[in-house]
C-alpha positions as CSV (number, residue, x, y, z in Angstrom):
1,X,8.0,67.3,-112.2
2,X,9.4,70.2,-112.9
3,X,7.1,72.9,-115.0
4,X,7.6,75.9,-116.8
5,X,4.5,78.1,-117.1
6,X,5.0,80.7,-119.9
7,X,2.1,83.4,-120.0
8,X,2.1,87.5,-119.8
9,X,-1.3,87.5,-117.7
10,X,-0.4,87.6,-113.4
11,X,-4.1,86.6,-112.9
12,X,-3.7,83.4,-115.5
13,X,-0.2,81.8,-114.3
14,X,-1.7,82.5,-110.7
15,X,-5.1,80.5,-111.6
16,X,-2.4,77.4,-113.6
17,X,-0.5,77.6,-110.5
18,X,-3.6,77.1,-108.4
19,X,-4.9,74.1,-111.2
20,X,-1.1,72.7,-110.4
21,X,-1.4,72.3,-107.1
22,X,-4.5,70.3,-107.0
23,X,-4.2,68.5,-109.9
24,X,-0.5,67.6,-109.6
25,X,0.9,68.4,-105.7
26,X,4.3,67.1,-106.9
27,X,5.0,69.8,-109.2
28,X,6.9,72.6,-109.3
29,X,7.2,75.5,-111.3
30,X,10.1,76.3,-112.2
31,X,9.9,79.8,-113.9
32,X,7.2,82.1,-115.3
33,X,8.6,84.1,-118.2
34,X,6.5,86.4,-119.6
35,X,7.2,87.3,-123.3
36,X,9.3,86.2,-125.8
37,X,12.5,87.5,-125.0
38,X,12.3,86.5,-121.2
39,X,11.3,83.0,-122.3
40,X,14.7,82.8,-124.5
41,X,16.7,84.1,-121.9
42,X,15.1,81.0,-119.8
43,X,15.6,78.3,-121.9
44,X,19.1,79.7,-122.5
45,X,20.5,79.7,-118.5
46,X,18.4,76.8,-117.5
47,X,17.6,73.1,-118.4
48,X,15.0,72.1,-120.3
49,X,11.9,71.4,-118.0
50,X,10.0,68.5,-118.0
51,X,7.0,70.2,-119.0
52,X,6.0,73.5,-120.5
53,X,2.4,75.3,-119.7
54,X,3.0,78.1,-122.7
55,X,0.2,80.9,-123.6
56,X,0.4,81.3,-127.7
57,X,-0.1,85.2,-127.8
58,X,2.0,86.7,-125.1
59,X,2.5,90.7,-125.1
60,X,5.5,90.9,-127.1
61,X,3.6,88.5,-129.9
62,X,3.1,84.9,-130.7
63,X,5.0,82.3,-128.9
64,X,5.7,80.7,-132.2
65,X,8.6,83.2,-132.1
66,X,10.5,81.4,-129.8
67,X,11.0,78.2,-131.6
68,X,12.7,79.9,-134.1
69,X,15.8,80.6,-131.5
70,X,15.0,77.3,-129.4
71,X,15.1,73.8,-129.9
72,X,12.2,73.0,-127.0
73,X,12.7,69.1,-126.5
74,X,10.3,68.9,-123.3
75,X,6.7,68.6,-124.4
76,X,4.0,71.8,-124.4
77,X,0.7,71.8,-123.0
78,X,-0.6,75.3,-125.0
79,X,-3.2,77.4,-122.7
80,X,-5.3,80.1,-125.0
81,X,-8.2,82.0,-125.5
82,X,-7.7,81.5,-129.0
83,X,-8.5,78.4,-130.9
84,X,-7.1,78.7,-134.3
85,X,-3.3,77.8,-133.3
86,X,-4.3,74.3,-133.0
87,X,-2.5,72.6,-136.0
88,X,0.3,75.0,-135.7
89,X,0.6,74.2,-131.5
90,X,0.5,70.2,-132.5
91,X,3.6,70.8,-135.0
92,X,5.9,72.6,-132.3
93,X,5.9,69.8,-129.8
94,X,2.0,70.3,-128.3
95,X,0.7,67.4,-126.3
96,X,-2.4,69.4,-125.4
97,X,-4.2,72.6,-126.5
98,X,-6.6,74.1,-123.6
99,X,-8.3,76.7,-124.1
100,X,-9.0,79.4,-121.3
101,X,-10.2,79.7,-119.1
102,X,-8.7,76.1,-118.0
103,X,-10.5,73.8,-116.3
104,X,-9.7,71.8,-113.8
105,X,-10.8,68.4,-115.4
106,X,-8.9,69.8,-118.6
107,X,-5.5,70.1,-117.2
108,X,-6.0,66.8,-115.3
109,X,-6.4,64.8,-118.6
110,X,-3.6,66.9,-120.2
111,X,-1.3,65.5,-117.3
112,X,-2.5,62.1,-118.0
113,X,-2.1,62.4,-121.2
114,X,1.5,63.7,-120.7
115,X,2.0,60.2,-118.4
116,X,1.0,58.0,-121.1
117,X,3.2,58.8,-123.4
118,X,6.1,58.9,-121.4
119,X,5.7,55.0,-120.1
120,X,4.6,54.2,-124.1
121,X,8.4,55.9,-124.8
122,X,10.1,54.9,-122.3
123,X,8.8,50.7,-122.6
124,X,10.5,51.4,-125.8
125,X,14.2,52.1,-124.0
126,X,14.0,55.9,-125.5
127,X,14.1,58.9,-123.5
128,X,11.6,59.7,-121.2
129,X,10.9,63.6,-122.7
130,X,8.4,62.5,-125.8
131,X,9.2,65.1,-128.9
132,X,7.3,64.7,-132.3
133,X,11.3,63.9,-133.6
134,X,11.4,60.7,-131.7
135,X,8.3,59.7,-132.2
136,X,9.2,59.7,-136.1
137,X,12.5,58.4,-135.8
138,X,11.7,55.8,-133.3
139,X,9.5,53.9,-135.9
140,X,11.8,54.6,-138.3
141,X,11.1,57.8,-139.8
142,X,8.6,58.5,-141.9
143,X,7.0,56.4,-145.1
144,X,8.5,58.0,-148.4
145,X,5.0,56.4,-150.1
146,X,2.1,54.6,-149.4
């Protein structure tokens, strides 16, 4: 699987890294873009990973910022200290929202989460990167009334 870990701190990436390894041995990181405009340059030359490990405030300011350039199809797992981006994480594509310092046990049901809902999409014959778009459209779309 192949992971991209946005966050500005050395000694946080290092410690998700570390969580990675043990939690997930078949992973690879893939990049580790540290502010907004390095994470745009990212998505722009690369693929889209198969997972994204993305701190909300990063030095250059909020994370948020980048949606509004890129389309971010693979599915976010948000590490932060702070816990009042929840809704707003869950509405850009979050699976997950951790908050530091990550645990071990955390990040492990984050991954399994991750797992699930790929074979739940994927029994349905969609694509195996979940967004909240397919999601909707798969069933679909969404009621106009109730």
């Amino acid at each position: 699987m192949n992971i991209l870990i946005i966050e500005d701190e050395d000694i946080a990436a290092d410690r998700l890294k570390g969580l990675l390894q043990r939690v997930e041995p078949s992973a690879n990181v893939i990049g580790t873009p540290v502010s907004i405009d390095e994470s745009i340059n990212w998505f722009q030359r690369n693929d889209m990973p198969d997972l994204v490990l993305m701190d909300i405030n990063l030095a250059d300011g909020s994370c948020f910022s980048i949606f509004d350039v890129i389309d971010i199809t693979a599915p976010i797992i948000f590490c932060t200290a702070y816990d009042e981006y929840a809704l707003k994480a869950f509405q850009s594509n979050g699976i997950a929202y951790l908050l530091k310092p990550i645990l071990e046990a955390d990040l492990r049901s984050a991954l399994e989460k991750l797992a699930t809902l790929r074979a739940s999409l994927s029994n349905d014959g969609l694509d195996s990167r979940p967004t909240l778009k397919k999601i909707g459209n798969s069933q679909g779309g969404y009621k106009s009334r109730f």
